[in-house]
Backbone as CSV, one residue per row, in Angstrom:
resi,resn,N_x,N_y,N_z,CA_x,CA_y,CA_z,C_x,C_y,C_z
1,UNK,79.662,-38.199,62.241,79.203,-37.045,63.020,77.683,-37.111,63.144
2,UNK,77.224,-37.150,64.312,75.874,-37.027,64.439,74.753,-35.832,64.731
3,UNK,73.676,-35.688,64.545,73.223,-34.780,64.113,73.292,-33.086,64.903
4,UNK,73.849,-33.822,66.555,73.701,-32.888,67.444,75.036,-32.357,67.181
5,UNK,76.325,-33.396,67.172,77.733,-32.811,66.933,77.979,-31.786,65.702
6,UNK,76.878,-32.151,64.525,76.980,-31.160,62.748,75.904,-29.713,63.694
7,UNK,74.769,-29.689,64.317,74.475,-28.413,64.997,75.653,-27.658,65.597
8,UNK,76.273,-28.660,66.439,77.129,-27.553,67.377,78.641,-27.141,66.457
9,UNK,78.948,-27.821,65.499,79.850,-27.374,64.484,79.356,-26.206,63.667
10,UNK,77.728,-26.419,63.506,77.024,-24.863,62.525,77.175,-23.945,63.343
11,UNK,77.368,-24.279,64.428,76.905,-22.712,65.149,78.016,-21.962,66.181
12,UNK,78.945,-23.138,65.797,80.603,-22.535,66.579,80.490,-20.714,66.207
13,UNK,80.445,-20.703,64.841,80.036,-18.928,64.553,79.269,-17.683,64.820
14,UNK,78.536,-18.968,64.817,76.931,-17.980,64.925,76.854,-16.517,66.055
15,UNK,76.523,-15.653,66.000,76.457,-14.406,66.911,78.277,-13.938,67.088
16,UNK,79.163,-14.703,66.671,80.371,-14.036,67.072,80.969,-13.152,66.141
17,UNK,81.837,-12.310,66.765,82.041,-10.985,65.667,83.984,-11.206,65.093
18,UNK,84.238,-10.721,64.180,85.559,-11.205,63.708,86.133,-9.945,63.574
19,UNK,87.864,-9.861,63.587,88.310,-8.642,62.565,88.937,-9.427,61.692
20,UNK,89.068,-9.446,60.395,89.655,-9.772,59.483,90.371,-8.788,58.364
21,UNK,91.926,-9.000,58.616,92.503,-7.794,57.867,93.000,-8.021,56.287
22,UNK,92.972,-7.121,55.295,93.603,-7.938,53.931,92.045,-8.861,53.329
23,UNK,90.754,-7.679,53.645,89.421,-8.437,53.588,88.982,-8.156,52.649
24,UNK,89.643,-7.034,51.481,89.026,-6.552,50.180,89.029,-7.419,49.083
25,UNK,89.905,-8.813,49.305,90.127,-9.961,47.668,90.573,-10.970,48.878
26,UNK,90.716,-12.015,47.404,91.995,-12.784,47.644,91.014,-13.815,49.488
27,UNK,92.364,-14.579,50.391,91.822,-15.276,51.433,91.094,-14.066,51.979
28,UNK,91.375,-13.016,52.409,90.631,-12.227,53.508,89.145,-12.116,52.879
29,UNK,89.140,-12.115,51.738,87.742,-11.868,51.427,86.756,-12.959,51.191
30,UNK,87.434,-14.271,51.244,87.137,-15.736,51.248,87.068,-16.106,53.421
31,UNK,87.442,-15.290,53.683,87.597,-16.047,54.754,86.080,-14.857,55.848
32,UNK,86.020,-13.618,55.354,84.851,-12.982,55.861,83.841,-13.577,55.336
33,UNK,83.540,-14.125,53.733,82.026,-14.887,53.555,82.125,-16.331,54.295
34,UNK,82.947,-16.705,54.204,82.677,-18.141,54.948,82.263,-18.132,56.883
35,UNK,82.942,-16.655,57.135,82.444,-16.099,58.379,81.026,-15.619,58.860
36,UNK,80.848,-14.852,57.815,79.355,-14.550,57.364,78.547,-15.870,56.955
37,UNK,78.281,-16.448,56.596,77.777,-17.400,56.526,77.412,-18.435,57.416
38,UNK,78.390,-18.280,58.478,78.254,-19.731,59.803,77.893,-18.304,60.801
39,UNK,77.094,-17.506,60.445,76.615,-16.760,61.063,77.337,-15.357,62.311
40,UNK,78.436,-15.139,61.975,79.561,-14.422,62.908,78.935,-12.948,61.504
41,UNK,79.752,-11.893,62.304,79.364,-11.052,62.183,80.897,-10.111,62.067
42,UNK,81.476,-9.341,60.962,82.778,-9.346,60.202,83.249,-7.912,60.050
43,UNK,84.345,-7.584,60.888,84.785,-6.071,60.740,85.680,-6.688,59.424
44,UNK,85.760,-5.495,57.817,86.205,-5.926,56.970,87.443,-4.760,56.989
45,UNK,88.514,-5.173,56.820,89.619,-4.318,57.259,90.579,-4.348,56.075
46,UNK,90.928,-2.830,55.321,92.151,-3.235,54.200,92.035,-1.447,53.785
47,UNK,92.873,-1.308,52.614,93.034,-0.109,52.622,91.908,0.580,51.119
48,UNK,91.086,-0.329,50.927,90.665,0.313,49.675,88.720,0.236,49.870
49,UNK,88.317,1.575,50.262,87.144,1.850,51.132,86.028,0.893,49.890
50,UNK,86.258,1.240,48.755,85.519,0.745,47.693,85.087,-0.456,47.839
51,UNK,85.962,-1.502,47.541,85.870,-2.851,47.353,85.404,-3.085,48.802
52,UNK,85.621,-2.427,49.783,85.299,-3.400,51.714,83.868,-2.535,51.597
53,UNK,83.493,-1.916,51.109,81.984,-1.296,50.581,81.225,-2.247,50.278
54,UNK,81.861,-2.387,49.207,80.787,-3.583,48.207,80.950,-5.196,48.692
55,UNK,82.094,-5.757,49.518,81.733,-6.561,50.367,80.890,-6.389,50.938
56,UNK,80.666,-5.321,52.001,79.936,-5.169,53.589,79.177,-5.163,52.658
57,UNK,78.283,-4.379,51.836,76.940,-4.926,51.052,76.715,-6.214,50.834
58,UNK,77.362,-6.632,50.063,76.941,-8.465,49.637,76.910,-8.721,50.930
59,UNK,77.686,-8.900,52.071,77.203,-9.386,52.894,76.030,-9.169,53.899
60,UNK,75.821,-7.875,54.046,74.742,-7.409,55.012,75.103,-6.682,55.961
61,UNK,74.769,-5.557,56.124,74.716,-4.739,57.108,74.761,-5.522,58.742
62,UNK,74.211,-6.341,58.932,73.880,-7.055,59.876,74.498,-7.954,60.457
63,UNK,75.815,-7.998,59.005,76.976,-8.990,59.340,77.986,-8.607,58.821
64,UNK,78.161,-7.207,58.995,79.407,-6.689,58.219,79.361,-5.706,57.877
65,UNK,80.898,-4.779,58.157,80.599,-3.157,58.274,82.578,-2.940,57.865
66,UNK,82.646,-1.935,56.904,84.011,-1.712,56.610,85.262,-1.034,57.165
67,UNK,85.929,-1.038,57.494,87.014,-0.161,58.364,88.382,-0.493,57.203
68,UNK,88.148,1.107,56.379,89.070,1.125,55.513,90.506,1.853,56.313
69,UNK,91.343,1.238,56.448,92.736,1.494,56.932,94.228,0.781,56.167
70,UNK,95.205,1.551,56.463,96.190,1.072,56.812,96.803,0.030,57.740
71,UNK,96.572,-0.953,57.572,97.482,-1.950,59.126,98.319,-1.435,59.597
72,UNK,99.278,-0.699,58.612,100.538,-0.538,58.984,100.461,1.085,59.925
73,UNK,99.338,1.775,59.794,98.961,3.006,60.609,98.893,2.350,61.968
74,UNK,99.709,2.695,62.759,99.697,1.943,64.449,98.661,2.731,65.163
75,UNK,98.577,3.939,65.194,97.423,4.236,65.895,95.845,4.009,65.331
76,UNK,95.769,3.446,63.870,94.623,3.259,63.499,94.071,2.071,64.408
77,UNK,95.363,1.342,64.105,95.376,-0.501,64.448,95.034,-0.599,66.073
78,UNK,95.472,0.537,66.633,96.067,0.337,68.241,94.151,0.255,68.544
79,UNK,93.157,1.484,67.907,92.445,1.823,68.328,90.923,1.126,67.325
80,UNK,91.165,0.297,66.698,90.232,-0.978,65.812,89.472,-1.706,66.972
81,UNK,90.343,-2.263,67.345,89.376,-3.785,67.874,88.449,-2.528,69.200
82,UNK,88.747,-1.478,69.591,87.425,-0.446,70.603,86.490,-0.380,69.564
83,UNK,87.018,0.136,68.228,85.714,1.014,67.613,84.689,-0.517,67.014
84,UNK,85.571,-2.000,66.594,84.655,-3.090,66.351,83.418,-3.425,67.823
85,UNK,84.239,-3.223,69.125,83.397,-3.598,70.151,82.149,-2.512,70.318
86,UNK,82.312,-0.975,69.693,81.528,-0.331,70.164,80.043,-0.556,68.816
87,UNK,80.701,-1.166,67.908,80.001,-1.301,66.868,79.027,-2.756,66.644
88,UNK,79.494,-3.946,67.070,79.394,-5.103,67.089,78.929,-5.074,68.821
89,UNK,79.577,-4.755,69.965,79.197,-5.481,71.110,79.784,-6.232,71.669
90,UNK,80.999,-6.547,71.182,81.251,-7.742,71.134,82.956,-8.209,70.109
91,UNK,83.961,-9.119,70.817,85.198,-9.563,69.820,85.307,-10.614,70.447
92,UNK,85.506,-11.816,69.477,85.993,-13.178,69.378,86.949,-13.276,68.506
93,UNK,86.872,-13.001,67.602,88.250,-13.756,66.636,88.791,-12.490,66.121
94,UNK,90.433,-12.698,66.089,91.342,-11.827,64.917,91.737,-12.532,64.100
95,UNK,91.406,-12.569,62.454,92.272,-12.902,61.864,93.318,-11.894,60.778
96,UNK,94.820,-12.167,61.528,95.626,-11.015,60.805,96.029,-11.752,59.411
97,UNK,95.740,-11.419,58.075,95.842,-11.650,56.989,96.925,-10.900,56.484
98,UNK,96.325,-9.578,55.710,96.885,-8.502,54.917,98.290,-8.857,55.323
99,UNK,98.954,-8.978,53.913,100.322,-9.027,53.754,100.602,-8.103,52.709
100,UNK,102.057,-8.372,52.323,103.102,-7.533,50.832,104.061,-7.874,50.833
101,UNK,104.292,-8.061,49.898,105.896,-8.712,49.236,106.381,-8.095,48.282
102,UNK,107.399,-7.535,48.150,108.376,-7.251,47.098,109.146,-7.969,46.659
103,UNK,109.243,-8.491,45.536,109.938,-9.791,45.240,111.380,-8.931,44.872
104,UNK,112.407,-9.953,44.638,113.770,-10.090,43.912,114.534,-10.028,45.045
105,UNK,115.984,-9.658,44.579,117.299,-9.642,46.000,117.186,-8.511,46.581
106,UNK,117.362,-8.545,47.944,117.509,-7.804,49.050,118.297,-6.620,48.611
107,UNK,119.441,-6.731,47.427,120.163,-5.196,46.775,119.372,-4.827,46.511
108,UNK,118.511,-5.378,45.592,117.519,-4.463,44.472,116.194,-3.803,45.089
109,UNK,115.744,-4.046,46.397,114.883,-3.370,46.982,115.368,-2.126,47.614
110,UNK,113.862,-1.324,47.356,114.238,-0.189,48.528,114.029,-0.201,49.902
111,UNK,114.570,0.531,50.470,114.587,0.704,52.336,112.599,0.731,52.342
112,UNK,112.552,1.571,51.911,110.540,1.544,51.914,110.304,0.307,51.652
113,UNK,110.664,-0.141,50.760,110.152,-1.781,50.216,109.958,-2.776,51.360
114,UNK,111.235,-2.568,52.067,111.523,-3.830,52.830,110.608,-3.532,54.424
115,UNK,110.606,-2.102,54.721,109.996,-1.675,55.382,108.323,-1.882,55.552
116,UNK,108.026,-1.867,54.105,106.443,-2.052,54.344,106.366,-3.563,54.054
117,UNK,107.180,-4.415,53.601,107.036,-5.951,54.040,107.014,-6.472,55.606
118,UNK,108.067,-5.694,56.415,108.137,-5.963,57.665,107.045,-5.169,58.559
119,UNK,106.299,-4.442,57.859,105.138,-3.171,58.829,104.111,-4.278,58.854
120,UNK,103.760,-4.777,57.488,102.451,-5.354,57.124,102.306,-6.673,57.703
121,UNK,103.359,-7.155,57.491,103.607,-8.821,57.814,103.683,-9.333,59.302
122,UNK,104.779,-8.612,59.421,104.757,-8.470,60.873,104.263,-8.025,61.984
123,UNK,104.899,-6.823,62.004,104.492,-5.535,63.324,102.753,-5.155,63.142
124,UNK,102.326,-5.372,61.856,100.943,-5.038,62.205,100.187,-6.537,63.137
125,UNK,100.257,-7.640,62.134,99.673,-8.481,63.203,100.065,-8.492,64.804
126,UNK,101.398,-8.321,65.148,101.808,-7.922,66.688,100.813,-7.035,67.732
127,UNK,100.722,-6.061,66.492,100.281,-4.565,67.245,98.521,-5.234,67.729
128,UNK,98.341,-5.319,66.555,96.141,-5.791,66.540,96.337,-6.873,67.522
129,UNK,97.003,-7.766,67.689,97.002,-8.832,68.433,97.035,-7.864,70.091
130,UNK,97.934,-7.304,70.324,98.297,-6.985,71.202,96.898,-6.093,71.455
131,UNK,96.262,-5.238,70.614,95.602,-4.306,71.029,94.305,-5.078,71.329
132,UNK,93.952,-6.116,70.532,92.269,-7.004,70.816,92.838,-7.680,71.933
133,UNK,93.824,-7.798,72.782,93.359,-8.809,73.881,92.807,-8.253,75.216
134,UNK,92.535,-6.662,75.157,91.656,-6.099,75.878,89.793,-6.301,75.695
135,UNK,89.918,-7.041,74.477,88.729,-7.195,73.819,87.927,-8.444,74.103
136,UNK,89.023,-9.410,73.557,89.136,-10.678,73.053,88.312,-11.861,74.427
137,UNK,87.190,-12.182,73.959,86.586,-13.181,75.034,87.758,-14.533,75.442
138,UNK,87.005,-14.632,76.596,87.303,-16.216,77.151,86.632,-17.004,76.116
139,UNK,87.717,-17.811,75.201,87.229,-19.050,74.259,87.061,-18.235,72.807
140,UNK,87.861,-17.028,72.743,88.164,-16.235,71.613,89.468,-17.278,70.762
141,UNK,89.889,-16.313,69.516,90.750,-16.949,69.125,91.662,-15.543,68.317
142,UNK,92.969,-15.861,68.204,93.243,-15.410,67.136,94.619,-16.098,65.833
143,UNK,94.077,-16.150,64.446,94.434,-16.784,63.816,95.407,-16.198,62.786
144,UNK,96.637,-16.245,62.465,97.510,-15.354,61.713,97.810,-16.505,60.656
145,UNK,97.427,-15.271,59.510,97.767,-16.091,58.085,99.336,-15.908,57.814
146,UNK,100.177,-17.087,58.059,101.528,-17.220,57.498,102.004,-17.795,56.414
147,UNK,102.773,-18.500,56.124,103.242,-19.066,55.126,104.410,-19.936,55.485
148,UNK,104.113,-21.040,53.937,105.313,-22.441,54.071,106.360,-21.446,53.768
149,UNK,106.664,-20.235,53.362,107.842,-19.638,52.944,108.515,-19.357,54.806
150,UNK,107.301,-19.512,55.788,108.078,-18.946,57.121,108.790,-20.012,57.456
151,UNK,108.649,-21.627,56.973,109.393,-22.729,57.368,110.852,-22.588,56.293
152,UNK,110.344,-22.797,54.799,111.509,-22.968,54.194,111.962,-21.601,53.624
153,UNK,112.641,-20.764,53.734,112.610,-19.172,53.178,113.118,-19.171,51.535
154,UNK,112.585,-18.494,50.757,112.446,-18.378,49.369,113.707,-17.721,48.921
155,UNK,114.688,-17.661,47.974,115.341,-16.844,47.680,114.457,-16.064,46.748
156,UNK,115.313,-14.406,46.454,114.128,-13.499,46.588,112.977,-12.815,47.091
157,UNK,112.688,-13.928,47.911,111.881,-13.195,48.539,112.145,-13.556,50.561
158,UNK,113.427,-12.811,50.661,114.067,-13.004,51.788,113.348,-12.650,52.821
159,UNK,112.894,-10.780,52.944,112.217,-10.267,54.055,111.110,-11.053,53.954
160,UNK,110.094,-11.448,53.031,109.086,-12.025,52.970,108.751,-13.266,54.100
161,UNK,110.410,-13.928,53.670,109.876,-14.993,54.615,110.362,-15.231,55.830
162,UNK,111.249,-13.859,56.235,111.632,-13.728,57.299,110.339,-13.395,58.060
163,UNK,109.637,-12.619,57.809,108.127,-11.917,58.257,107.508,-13.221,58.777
164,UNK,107.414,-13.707,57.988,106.343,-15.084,57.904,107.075,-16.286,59.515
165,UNK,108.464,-16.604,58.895,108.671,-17.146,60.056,108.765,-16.653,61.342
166,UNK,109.021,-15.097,61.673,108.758,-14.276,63.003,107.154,-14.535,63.237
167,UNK,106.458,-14.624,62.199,105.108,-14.472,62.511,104.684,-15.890,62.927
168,UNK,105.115,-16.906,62.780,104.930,-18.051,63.265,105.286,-17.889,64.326
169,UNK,106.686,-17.838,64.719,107.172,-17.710,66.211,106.199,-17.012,66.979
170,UNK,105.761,-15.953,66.626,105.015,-14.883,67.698,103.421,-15.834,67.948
171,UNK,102.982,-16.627,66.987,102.351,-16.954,67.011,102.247,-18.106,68.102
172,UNK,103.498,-18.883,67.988,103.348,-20.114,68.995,103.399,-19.693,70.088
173,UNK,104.322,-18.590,70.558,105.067,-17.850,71.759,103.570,-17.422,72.575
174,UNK,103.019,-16.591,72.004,102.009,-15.945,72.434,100.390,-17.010,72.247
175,UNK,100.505,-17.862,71.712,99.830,-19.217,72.275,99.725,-19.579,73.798
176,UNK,101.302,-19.576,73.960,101.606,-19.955,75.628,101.351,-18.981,76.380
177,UNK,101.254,-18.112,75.845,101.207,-16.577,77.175,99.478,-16.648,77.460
178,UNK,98.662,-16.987,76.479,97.124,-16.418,76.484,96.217,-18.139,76.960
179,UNK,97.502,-19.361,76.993,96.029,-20.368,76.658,95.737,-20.271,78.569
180,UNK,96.122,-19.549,79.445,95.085,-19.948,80.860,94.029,-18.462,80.830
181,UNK,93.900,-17.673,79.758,93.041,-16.564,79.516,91.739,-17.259,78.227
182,UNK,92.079,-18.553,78.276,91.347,-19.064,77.001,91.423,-18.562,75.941
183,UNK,92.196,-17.974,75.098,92.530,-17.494,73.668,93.211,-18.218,73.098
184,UNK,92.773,-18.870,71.843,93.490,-19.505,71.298,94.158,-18.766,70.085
185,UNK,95.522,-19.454,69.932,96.422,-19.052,68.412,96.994,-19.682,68.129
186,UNK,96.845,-19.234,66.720,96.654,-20.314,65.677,97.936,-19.585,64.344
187,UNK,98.318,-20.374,63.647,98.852,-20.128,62.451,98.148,-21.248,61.042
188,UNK,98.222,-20.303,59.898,97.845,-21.229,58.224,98.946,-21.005,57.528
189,UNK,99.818,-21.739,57.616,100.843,-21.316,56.580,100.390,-21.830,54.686
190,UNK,99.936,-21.088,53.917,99.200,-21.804,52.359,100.719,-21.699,51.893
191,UNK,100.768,-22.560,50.927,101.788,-22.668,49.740,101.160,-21.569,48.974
192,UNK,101.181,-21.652,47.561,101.269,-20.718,46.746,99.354,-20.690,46.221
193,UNK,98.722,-19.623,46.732,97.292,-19.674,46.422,97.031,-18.837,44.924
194,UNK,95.994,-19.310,44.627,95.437,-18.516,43.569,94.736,-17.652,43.514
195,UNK,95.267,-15.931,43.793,94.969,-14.809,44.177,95.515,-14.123,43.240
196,UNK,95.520,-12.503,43.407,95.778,-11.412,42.800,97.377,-11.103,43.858
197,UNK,97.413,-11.526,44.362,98.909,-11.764,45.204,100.213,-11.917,43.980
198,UNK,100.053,-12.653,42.945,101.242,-12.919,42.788,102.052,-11.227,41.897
199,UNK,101.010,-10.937,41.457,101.135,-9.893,40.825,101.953,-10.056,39.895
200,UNK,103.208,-9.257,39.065,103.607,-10.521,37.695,104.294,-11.609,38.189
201,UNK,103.599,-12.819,37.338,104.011,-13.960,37.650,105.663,-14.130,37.432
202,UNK,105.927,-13.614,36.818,107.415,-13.437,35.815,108.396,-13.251,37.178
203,UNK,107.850,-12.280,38.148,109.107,-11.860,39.090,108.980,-13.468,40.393
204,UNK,107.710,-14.313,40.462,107.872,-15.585,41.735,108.725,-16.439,41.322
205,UNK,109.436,-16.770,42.200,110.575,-17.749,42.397,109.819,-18.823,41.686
206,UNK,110.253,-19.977,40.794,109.990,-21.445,40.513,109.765,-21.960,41.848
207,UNK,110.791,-21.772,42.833,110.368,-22.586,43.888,108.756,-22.656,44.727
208,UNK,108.168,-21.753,44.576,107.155,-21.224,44.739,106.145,-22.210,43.665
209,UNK,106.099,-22.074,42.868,105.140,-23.227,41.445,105.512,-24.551,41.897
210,UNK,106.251,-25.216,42.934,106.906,-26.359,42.907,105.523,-27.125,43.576
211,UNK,104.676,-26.378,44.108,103.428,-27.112,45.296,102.037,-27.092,44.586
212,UNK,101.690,-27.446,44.742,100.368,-27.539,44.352,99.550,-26.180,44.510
213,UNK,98.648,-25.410,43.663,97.970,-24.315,43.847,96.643,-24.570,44.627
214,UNK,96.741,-23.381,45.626,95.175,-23.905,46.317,94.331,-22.608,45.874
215,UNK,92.900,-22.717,46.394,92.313,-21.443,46.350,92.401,-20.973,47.488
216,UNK,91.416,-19.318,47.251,91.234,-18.543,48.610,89.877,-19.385,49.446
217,UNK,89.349,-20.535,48.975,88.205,-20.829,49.622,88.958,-21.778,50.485
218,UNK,89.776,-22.922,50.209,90.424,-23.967,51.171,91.280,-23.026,51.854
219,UNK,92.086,-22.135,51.851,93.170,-21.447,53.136,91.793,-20.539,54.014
220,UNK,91.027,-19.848,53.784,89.605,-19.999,54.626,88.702,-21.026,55.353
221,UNK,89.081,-21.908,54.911,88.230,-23.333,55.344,89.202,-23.470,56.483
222,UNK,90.545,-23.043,56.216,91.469,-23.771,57.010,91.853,-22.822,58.347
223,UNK,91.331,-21.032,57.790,91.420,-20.555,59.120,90.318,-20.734,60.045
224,UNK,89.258,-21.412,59.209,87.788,-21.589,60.159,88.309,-22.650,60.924
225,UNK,88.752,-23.888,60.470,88.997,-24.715,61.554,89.994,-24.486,62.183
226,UNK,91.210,-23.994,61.883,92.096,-23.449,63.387,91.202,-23.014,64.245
227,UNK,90.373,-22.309,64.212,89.955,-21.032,65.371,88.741,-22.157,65.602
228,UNK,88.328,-23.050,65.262,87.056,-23.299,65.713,87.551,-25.154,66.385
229,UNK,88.358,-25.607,65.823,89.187,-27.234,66.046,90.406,-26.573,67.249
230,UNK,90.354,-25.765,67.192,91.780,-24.965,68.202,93.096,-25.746,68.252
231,UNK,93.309,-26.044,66.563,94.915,-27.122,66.352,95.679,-25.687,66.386
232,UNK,97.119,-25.536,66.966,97.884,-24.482,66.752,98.822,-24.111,65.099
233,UNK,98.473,-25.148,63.918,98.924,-24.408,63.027,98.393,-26.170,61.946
234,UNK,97.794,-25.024,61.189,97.180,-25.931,59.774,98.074,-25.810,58.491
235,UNK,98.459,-26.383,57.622,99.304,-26.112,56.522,98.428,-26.278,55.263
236,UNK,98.442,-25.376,54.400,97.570,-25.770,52.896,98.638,-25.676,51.807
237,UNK,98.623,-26.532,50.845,98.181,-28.510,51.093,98.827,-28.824,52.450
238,UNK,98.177,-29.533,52.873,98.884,-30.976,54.169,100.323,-31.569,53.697
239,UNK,100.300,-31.834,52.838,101.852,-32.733,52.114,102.579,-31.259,51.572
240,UNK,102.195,-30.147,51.292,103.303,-29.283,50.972,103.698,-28.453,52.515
241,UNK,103.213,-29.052,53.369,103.685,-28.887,54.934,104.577,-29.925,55.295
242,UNK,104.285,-30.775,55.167,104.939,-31.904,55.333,106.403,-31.833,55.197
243,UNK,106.598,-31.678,53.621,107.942,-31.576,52.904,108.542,-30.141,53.130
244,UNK,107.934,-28.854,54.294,108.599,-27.888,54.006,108.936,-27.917,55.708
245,UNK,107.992,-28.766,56.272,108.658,-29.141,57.684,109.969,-30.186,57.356
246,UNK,109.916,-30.354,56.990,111.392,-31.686,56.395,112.665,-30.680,55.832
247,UNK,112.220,-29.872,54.913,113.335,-28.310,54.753,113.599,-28.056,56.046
248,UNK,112.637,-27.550,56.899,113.112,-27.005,58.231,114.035,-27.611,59.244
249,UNK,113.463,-28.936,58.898,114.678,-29.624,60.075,115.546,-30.018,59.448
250,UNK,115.665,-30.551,58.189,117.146,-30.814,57.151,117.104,-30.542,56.050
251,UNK,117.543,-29.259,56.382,118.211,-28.205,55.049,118.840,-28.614,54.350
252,UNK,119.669,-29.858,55.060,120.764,-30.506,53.568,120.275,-31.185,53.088
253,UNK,119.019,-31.901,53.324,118.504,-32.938,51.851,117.313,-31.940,51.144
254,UNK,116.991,-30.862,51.678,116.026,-29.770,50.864,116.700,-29.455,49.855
255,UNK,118.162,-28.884,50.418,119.145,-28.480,49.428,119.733,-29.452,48.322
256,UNK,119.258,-30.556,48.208,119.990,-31.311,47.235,118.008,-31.596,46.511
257,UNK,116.997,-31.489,47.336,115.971,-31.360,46.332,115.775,-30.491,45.884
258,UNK,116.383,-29.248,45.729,116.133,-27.695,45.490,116.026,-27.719,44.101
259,UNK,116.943,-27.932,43.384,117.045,-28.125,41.439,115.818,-29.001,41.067
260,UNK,115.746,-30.036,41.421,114.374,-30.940,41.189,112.769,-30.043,41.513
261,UNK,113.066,-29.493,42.378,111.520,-28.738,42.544,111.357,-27.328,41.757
262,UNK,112.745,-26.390,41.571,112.677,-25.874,40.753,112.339,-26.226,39.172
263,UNK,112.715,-26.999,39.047,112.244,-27.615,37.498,111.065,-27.916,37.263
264,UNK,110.353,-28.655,38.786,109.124,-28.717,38.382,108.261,-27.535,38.357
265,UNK,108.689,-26.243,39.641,108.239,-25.037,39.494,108.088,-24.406,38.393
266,UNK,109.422,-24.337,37.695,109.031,-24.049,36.376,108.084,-24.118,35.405
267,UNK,108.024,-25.670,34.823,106.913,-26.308,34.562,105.878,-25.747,34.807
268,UNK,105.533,-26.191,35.988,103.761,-25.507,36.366,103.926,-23.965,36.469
269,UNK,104.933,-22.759,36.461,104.479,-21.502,36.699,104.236,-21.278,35.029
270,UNK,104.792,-21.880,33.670,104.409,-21.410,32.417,102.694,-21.813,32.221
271,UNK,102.507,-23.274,32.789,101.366,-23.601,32.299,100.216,-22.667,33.291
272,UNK,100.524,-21.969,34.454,99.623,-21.325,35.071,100.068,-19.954,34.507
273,UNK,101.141,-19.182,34.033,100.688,-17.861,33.158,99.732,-18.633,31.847
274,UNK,99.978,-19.236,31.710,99.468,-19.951,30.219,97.871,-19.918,30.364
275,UNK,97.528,-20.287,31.329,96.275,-20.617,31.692,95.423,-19.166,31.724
276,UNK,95.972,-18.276,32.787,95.755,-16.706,32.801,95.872,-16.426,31.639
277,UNK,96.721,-16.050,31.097,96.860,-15.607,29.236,95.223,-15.408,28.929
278,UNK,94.808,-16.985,28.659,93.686,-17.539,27.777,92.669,-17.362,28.851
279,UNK,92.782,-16.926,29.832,91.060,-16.248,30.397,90.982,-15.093,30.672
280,UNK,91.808,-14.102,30.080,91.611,-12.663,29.642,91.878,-12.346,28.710
């Protein structure tokens, strides 16, 4: 890469404004500093005014301002990407993050449970999507954080990855509807990251521990280059895409690796409570 091509890669960001939802921890809050930083400018969106406070501070007034909500509030969502333009000037990128999962079998959940998996996961990214493309520039983007659970679906965590794979679909679908408006979309499906997501480790599937752990800084790295490389869907790891695109198209040799990856899931989910244990 030469010196003019590493300029015009610094500055793909620079002056553009983002919404990023699910921005208080975890990727959303990895994926607004890495935004902030290549110089874009970051509506921080989630439900806890505190923590999107003390972001928009660390980051700067100048590059970041909080909009504590509900996703799942439709008229909050419907009416976001006006109050970012009247605030900013300006919308280029959505990235819909904020998720929820209720783990175990589909008996053992409640109707609310399953409900606010399908509000958050789904229907909110739909809705913001739908509502920023009144916004959304020529050579905008928008990037939805999914998951390898939307290719291969988890037992236990059924609605979860039903969400995830609708959210892919909507994602490719509505690719085709927007690319002669220049908007690009994008999907990140991460394997299993190292966040405050898992919440007790005790209730995630083994199958889930079977991939390699990433952080919130590489599934950020990875929504920067969707939206800025304009590939329609990045996988974190690359090889735990690989093998969950291989589930997708033949379920019957997934299904005969299923016991083998559980075992290894196993394995690595004791030595990663193990690990947590001993750094608190």
């Amino acid at each position: 890469m030469n010196e003019r091509t590493e300029a015009r890669a610094a500055d793909h960001f620079r002056g553009k404004v983002a919404i990023v939802t699910g921005a208080s921890s975890g990727i959303g809050a990895a994926v607004a500093r890495a935004l902030a930083s290549r110089g874009a400018s970051v509506a921080l969106v989630a439900r806890r005014a505190a923590t999107l406070d003390a972001l928009a501070t660390e980051l700067g007034a100048d590059r970041a301002a909080s909009y504590p909500l509900d996703v799942s509030d439709r008229v909050q969502i419907d009416a976001l990407p006006g109050r970012v333009v009247e605030r900013f000037g300006r919308l280029d990128l959505v990235v819909n993050n904020a998720g929820v999962n209720h783990r175990g079998p589909v008996y053992a959940r409640s109707t609310a449970e399953l409900v606010a998996i399908v509000d958050t996961n789904l229907l909110a990214p739909i809705l913001l999507s739908q509502a920023a493309l009144a916004h959304l520039r020529h050579g905008g983007a928008i990037v939805n954080v999914a998951s390898l659970a939307g290719k291969v679906p988890v037992p236990d965590e059924a609605a979860y990855s039903a969400t995830k794979a609708g959210l892919r679909a909507f994602t490719r679908a509505l690719g085709v509807e927007l690319r002669e408006r220049g908007i690009h979309v994008a999907s990140v499906c991460p394997g299993p990251v190292d966040t405050g997501f898992f919440g007790d480790i005790a209730t995630v599937p083994d199958l889930v521990f079977s991939q390699p752990m990433s952080t919130s800084g590489q599934v950020a790295a990875a929504v920067l280059a969707a939206a800025e490389a304009r590939v329609p869907e990045i996988d974190v790891p690359a090889f735990s895409g690989k093998l969950a695109t291989l589930g997708y198209l033949a379920p019957s040799i997934f299904t005969r690796l299923r016991p083998f990856l559980e075992t290894v899931g196993a394995r690595n989910k004791r030595r990663f409570a193990a690990r947590k244990a001993s750094a608190t």
